[in-house]
GULOVEX-128927 format. One record per residue: residue in one letter; x, y, z of N, C-alpha, C, O, CB in turn. Coordinates in steps of 0.001 Angstrom, whole numbers, plus 524288, in hexadecimal, padded with zeros to 5 digits. Glycine has a CB too. Layout:
<nodes>
AXYZXYZXYZXYZXYZ/...
</nodes>
This chain:
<nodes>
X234EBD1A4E741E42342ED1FCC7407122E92D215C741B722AD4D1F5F73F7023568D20B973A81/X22E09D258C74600228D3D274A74580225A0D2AB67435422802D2D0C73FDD227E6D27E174838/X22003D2C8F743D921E46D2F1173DEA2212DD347573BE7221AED35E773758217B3D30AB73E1D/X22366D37B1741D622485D3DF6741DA22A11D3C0A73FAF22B52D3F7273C872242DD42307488B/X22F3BD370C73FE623250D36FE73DB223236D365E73773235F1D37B0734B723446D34657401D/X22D32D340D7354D22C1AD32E172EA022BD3D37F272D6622EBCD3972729E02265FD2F6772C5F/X22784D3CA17308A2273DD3EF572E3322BA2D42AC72CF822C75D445F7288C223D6D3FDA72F36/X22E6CD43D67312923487D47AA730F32372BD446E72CA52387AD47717292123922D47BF7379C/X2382FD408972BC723AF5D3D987270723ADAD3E2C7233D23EDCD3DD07209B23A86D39F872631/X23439D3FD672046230F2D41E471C5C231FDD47D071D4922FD1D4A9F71A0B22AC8D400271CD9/X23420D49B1720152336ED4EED71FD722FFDD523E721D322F98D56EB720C72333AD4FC771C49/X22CE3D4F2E7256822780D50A97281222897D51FB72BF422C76D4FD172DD022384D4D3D728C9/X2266CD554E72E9822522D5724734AA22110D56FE7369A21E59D5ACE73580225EFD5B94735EC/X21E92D530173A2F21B07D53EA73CB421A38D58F97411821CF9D5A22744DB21AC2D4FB073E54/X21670D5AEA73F87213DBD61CA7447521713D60B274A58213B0D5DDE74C42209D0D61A6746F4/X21991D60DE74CD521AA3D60947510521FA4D5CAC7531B221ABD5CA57577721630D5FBB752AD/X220DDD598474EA122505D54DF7500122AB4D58BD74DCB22BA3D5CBD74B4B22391D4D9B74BA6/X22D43D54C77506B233E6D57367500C23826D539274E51238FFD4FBC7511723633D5915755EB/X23B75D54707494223E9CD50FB74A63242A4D4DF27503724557D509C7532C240B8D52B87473B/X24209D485275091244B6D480A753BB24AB1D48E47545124D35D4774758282436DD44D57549F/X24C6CD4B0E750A625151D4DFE75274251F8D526F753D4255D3D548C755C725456D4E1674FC7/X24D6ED54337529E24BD3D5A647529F24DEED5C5574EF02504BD607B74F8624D2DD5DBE75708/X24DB4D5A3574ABE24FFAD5CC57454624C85D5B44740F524C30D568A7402525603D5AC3743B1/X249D1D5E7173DF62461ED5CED738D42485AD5AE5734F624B66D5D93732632437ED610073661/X2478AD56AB733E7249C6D535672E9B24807D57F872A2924419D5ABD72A3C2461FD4C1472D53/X24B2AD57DD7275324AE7D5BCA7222724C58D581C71BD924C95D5A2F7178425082D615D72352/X24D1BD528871CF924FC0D4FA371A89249ADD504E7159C24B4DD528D711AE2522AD497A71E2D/X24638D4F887154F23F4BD4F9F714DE23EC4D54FD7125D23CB0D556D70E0D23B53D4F5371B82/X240ADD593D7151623D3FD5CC77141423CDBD5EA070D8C23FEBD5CED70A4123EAFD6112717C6/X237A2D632E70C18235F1D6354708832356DD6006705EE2365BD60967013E23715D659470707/X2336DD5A5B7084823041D55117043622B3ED564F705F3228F7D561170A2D231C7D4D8670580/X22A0BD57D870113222E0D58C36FEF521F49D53FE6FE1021A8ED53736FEBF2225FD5BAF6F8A5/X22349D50796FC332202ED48D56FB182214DD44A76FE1D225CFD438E6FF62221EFD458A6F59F/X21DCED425F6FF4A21F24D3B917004721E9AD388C6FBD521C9CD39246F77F21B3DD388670464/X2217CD34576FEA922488D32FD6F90322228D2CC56FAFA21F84D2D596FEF522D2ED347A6F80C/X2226CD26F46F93521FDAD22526FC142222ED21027006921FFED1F717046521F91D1DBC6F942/X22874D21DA6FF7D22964D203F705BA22829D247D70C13227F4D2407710DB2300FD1F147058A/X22785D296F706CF225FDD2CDB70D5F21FFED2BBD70F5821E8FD2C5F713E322641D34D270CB7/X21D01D2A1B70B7C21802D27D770C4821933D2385710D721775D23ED7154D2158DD2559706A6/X21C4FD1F7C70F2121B07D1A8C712C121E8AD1B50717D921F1BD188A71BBD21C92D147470F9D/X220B1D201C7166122469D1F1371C5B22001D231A7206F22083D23F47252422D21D228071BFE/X21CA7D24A771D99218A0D285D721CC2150FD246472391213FDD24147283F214CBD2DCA71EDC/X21284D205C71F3320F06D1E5B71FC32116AD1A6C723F020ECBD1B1D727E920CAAD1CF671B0E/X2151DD16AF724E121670D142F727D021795D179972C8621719D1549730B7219D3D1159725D6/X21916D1CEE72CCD2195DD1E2973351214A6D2121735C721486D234B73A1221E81D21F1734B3/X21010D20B07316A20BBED21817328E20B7DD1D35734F720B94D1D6B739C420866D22C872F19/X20B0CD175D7320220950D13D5733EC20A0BD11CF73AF4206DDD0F8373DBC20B10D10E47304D/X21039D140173C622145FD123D73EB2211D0D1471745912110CD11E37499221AADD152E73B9C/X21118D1A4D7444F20E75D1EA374734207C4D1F5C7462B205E8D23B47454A2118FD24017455C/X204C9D1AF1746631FF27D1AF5748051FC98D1AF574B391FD60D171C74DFF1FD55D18E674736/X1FA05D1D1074C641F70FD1B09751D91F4A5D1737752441F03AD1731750601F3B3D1DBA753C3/X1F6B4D1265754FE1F322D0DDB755911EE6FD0E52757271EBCBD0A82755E21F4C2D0A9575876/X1EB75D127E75A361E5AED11E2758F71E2CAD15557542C1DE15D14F8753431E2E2D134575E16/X1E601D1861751901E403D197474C691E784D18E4748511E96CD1C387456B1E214D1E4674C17/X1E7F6D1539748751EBD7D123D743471E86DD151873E961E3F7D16DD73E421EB98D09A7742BC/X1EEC3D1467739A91ED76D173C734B71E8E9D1501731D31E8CFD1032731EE1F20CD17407311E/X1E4E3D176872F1C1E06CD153C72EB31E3EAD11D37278C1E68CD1466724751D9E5D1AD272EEE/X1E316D0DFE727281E36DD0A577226D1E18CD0D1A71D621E438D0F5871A131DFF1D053172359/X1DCD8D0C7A71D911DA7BD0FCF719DF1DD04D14F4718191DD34D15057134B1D5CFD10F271BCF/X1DEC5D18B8719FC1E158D1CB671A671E60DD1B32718421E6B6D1C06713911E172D1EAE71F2E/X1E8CAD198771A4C1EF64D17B4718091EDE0D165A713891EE97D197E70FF61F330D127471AED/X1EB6AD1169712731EC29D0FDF70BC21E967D1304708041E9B2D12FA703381EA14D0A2170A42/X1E5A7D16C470C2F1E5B0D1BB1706121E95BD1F9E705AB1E95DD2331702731E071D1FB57057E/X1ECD5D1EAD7097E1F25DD23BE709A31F526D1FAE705731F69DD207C700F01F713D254C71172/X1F53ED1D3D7071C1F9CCD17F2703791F78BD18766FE791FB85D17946FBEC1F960D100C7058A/X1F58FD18E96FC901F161D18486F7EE1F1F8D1CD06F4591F3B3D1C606EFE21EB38D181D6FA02/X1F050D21A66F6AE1F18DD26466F8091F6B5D28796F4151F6F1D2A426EFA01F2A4D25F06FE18/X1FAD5D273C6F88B200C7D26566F730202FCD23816F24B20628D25736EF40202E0D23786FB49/X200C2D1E5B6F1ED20271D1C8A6ED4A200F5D1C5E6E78F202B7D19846E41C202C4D19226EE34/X1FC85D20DF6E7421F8DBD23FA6E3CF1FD7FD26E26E33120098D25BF6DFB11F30FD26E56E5EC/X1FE2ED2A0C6E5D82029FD2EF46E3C9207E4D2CBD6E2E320A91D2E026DF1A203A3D33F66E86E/X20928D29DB6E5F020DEFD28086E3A320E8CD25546DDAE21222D25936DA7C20F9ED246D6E74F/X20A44D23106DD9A209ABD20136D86B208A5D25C26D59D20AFBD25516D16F2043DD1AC36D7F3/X20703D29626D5BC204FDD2D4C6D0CB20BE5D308D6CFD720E20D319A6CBB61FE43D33256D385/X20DC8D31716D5C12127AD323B6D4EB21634D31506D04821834D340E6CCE1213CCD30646D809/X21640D2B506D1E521AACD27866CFA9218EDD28876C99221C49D29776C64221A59D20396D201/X21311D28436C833210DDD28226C27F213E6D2E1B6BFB721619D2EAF6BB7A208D7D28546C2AC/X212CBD32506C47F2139CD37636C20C2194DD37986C0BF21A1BD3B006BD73211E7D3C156C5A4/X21D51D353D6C222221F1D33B26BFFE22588D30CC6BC5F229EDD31796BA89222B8D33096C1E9/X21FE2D2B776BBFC220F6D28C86B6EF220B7D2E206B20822449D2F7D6AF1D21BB8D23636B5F3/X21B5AD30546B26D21A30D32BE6AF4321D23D36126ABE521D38D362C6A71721793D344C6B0ED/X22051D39A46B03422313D3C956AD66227E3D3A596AC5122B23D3D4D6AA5B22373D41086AF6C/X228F2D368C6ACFE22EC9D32F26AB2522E61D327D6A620231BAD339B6A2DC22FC0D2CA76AD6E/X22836D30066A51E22675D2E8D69F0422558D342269ACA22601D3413696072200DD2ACA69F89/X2237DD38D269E0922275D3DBA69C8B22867D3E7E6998822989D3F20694E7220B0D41E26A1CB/X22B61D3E2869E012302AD406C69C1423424D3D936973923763D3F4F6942123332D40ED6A0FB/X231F8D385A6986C234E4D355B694DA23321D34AF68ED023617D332A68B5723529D30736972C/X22CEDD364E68E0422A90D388968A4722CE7D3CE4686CE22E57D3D4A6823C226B0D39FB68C59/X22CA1D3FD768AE922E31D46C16891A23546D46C6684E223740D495D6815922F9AD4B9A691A8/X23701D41166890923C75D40B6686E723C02D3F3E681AE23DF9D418067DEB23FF9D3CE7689BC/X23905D3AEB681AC23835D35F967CBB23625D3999678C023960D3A0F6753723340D302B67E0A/X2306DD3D5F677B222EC7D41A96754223436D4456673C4235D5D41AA6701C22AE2D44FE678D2/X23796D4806674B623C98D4A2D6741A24054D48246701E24260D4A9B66C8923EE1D49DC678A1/X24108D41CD671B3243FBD406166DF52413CD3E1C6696D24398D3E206653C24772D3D4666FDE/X23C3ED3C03669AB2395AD3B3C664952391FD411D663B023887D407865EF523345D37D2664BE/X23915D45BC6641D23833D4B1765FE323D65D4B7165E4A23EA6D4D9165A2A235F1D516F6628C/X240B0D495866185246AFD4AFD65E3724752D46926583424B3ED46C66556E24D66D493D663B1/X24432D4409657712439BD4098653452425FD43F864E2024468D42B3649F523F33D3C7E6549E/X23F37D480264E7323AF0D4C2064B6423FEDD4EC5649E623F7AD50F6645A523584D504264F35/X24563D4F5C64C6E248A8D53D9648E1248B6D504C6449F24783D4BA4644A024F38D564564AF0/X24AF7D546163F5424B07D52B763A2F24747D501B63897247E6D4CD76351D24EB2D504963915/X242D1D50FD63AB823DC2D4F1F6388923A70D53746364523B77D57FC6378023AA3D4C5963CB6/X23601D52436329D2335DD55766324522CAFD5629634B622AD0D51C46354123447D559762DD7/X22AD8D583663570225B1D588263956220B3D5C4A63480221F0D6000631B5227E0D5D41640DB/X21D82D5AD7634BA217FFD5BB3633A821633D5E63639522155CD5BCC63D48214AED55CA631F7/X215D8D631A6390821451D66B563C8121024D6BEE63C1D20FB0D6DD7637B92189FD682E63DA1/X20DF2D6DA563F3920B5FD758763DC020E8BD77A663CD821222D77C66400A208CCD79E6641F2/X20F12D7B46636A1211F3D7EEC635FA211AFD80EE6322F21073D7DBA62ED221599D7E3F636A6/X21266D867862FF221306D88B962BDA21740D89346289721674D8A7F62407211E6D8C0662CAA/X21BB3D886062A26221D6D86D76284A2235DD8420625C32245AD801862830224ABD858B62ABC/X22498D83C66207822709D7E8761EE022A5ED7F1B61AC822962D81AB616D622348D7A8861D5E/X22F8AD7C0961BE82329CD7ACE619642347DD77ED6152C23503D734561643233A6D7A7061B38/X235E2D795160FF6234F3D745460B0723916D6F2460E3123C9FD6F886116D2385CD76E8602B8/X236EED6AEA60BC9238E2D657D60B9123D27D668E606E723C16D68DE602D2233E0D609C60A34/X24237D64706083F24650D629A60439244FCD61305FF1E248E9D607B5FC6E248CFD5E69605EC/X240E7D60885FCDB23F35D5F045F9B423B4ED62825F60323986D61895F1A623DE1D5B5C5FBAC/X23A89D679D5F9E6234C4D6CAA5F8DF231E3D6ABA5FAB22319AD663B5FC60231F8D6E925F376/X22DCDD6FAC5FA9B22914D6E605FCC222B57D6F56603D822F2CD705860691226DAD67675FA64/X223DAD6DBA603FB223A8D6CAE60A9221F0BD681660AC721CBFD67DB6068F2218ED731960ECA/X21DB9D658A60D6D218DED63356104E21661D6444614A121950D65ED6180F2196AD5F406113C/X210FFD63DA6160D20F8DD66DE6199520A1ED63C861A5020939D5FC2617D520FB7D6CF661815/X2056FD66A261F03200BDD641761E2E1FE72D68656221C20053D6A85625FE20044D5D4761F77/X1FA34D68C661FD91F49AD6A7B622581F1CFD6869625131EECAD64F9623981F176D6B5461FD7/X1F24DD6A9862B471EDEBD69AD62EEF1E876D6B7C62F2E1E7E6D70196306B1EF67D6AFF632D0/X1E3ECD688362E261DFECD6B0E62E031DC5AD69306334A1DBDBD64F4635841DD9ED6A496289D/X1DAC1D6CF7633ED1D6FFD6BE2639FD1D21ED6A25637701CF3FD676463A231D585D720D63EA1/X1D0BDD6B2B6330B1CA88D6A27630EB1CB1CD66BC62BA31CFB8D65EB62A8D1C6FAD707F62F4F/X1C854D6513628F41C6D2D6268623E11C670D69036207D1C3B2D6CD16218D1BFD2D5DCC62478/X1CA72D683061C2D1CA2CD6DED619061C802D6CCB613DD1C654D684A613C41D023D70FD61820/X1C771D6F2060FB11C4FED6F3560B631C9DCD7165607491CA90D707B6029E1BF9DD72B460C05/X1CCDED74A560B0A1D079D76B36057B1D518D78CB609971D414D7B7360D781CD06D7CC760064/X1DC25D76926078F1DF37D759760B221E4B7D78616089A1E674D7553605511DF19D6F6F60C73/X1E6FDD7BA0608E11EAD2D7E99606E31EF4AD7F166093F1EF29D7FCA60E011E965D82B36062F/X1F486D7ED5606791F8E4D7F5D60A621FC63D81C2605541FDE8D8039601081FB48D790B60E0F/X1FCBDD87556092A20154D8C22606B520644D8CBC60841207BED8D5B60CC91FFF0D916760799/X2082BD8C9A6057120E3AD8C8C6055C21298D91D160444214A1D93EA6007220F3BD88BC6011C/X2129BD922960754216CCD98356064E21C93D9918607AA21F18D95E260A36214B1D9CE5609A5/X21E35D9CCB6062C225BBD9EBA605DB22642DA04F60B4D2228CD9FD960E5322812DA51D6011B/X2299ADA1B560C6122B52DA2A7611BD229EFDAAB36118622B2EDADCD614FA23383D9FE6612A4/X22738DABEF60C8822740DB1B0609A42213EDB16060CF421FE4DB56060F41227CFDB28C6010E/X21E57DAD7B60D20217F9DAEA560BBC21511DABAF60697210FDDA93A605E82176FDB53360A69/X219BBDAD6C6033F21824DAB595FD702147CDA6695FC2A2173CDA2B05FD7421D18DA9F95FAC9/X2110EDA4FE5FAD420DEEDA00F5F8D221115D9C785F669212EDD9E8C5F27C209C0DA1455F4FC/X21218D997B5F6BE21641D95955F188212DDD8F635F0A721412D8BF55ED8221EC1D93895F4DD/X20E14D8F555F4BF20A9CD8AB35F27D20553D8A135F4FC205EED89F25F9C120D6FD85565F330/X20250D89CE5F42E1FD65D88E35F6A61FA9CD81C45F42D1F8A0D80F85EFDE1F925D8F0F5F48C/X1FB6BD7DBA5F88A1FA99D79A05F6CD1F351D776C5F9161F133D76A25FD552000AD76515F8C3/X1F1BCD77315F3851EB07D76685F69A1EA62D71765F8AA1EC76D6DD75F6481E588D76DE5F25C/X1E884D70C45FBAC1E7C2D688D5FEB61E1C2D68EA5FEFB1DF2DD656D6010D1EB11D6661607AE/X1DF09D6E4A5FC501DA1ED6BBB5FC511D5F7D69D5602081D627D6C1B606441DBC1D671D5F96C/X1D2BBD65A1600E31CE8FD6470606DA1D2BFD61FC606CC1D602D6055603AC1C7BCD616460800/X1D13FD623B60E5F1D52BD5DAC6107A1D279D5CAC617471D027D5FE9619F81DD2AD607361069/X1D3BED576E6187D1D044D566961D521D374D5952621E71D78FD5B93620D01CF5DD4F9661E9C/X1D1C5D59406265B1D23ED5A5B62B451D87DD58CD62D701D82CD542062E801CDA3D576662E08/X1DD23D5A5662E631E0A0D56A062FB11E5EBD593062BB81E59FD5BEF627C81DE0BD500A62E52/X1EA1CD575062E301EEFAD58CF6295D1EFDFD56C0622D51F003D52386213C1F432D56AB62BD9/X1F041D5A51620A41EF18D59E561A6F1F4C3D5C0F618DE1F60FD609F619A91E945D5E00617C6/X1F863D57D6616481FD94D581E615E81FE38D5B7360F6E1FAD8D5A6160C2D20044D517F616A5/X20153D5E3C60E5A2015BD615D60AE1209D5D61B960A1420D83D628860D111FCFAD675660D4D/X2090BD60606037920EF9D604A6022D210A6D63F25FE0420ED6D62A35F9C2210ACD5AE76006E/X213EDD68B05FDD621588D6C815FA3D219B3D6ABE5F7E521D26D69EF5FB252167AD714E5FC43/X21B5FD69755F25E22157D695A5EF6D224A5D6EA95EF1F2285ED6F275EC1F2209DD67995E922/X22340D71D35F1DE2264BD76BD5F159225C0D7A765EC58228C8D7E0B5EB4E22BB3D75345F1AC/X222CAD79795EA5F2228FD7B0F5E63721D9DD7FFE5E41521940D7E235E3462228CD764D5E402/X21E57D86B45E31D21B66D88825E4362182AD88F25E164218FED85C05DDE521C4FD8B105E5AF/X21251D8C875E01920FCDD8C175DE0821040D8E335D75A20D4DD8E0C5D38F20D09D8D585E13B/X214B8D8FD65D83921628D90435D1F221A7ED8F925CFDF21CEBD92035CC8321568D947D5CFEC/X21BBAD8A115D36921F12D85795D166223AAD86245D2F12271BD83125D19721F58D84A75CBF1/X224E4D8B465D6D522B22D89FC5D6C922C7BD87935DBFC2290ED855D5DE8922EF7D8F675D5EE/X23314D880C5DE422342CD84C85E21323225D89845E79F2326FD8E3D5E6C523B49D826E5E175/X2307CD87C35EC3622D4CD8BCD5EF87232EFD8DDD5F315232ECD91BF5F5EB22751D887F5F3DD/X23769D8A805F24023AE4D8C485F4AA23CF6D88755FB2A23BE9D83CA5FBA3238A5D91FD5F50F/X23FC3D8B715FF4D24101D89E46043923E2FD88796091423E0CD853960C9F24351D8CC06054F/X23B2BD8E526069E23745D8E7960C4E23990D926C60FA623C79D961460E8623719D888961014/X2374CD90AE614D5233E1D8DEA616C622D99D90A06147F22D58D9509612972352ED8DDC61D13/X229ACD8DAB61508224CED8D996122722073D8EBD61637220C4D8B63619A6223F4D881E60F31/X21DDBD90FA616D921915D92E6619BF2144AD8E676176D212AAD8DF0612ED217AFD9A2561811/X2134FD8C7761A8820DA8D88C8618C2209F5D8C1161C2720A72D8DF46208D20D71D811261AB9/X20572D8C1F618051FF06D8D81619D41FB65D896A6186C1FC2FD86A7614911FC86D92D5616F2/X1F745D88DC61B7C1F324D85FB61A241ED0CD8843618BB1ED39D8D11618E91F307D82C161E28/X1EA2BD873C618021E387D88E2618F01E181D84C0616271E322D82816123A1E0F5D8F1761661/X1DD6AD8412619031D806D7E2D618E11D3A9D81BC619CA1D3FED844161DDF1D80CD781661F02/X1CF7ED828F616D41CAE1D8303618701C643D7C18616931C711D77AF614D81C938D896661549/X1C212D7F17618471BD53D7AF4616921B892D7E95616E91B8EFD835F617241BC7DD753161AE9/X1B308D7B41616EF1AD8ED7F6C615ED1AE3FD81DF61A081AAAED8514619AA1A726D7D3761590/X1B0D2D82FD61ED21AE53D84BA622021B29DD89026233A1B15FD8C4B626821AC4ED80E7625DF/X1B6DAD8952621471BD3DD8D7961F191C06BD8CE66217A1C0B8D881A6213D1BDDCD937061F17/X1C350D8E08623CD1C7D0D8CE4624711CAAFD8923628AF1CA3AD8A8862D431C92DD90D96248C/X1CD78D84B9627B41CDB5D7F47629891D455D811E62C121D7E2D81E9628ED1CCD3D7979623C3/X1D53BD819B631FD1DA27D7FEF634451DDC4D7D926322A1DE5BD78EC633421D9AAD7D7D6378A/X1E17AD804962E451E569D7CF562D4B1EAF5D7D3862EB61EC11D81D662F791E551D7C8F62911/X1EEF0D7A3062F651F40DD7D2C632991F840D79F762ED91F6E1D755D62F271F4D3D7BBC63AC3/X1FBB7D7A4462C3B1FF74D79686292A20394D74DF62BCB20727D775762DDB201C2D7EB962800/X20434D706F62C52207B5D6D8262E2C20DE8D6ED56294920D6AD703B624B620494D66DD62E77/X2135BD6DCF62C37215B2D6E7A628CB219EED6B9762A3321AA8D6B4D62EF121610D731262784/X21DF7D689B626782217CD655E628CD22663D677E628C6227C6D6A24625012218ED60A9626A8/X229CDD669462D2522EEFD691062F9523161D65B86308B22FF8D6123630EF22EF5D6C21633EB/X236B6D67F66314023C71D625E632B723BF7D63B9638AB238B9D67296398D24538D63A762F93/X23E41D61F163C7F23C89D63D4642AE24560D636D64338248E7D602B642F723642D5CD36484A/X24485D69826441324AE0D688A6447624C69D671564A2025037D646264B4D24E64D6E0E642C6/X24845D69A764E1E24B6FD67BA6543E246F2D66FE6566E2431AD694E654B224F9ED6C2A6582D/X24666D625865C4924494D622466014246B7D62F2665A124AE6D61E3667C024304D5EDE65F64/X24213D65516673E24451D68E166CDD23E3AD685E6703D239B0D68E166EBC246A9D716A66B2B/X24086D672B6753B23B2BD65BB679BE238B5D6CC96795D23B84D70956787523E1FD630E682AB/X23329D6CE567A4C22FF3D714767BF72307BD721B682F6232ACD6F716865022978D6FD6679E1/X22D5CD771A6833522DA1D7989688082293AD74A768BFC2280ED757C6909222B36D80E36873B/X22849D722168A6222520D6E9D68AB422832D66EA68A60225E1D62C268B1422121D70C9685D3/X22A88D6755689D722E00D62336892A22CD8D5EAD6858F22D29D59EC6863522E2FD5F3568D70/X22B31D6153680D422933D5EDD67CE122B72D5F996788522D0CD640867793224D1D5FB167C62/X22C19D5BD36750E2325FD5D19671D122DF4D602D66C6522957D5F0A66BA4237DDD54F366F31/X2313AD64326694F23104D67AD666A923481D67D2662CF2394FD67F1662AE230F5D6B126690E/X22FADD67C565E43233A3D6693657FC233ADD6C996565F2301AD6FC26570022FF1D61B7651BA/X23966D6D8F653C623A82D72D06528623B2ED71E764C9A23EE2D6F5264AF223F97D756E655B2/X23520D757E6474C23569D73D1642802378ED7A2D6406023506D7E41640AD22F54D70DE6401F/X23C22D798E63E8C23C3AD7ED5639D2237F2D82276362B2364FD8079631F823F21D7CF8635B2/X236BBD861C637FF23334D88DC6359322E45D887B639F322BDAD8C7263B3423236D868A62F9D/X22D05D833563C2B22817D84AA63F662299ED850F644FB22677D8724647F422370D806F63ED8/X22DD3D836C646BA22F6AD852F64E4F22FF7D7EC264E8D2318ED7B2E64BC2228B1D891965427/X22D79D7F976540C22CF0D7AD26590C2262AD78D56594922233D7B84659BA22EFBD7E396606B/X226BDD741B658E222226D7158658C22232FD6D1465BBF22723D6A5765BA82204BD700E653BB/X21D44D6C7465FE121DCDD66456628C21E21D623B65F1121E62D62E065A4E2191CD6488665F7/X21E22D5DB36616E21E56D59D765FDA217A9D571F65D0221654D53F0659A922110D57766646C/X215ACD59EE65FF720E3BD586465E1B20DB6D5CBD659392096FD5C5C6570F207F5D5A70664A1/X20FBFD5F27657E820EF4D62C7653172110BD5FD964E75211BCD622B64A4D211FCD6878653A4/X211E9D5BA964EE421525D593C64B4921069D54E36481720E8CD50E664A0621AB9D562064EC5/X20F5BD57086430520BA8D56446416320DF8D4F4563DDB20B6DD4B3163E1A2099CD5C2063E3F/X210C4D4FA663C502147AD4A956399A219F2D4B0F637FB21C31D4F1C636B121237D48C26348B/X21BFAD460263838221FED4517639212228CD43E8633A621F66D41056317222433D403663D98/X227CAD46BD630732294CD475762AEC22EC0D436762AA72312AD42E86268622A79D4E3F6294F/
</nodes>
């Protein structure tokens, strides 16, 4: 095979050559890549078609060779990769389908009494506070408890209500509005209300990332998930 036949084979046309049937192989066409064997079948009819007084310079070839098996190797890697990407994304999916009928420690203002009354809950604080409050209200607005937690350091500060309101009676169904506020000397300290939920369904995001669906607060990733109940 000579070099103008490799290249028609590949799909190539050399400027001025003709198939010898006078017909253009089309078997090739629109291939954008070489692939290793279209590499070595060029490189050998390079070799094949040299000019014996300017033979292929050595040096040259084994940095084409070199070259070549750089990309092929990054290739082959860029394919492991997403095998494992994908097989991740799968494995993630079915560990969140574990989380139905679970309950989650999450951000939220929502909360639902426990079978028992009450709710549990906890305070995120971005700073070290001095004085730490968590209000409790009707689904009206109404106040039905304000529980003090006092100083408290930097970090989640877990907080537990018996349902029970501030002038002793039962607070009822719900669902319950939680508020927080933390100040210290310097006033007012970042605080955000964690609150715990049953997670009734999981469903992948627009993003391929599986998504816990909690009653009262929506859809939350999987990293919003502050602790497992």
């Amino acid at each position: 095979m000579d070099f103008d036949s490799t290249l028609q084979t590949l799909g190539i046309k050399r400027y001025g050559a003709s198939s010898p049937s006078g017909n253009t192989d089309t078997a090739n066409l629109g291939k954008t890549e070489m692939d290793q064997s279209d590499f070595l079948t060029l490189m050998t009819a390079q070799l094949k078609n040299q000019d014996p007084f300017e033979p292929v310079d050595n040096t040259q070839m084994v940095a084409q060779m070199a070259q070549f098996s750089s990309l092929s190797g990054i290739t082959e890697m860029n394919t492991t990769l997403k095998a494992i990407s994908d097989k991740l994304a799968g494995t993630s999916l079915g560990d969140a389908l574990g989380y139905v009928g679970k309950t989650v420690l999450t951000e939220g203002s929502t909360a639902y009494p426990r079978t028992t009354g009450g709710i549990a809950g906890a305070v995120a604080l971005a700073d070290n506070a001095t004085d730490v409050s968590v209000t409790i209200s009707d689904p009206s607005g109404k106040t039905l408890k304000t529980i003090v937690l006092g100083a408290q350091d930097k970090g989640a500060v877990a907080f537990d209500w018996d349902g029970v309101t501030e002038s002793g009676d039962p607070a009822g169904e719900g669902p319950f509005t939680v508020k927080v506020t933390a100040r210290n000397a310097d006033g007012a300290v970042s605080a955000t209300p964690l609150v715990w939920a049953p997670v009734s369904t999981v469903s992948l995001g627009s993003d391929g990332q599986p998504v816990l669906t909690l009653p009262g607060i929506g859809q939350i990733a999987l990293s919003d998930v502050w602790q497992v109940g």
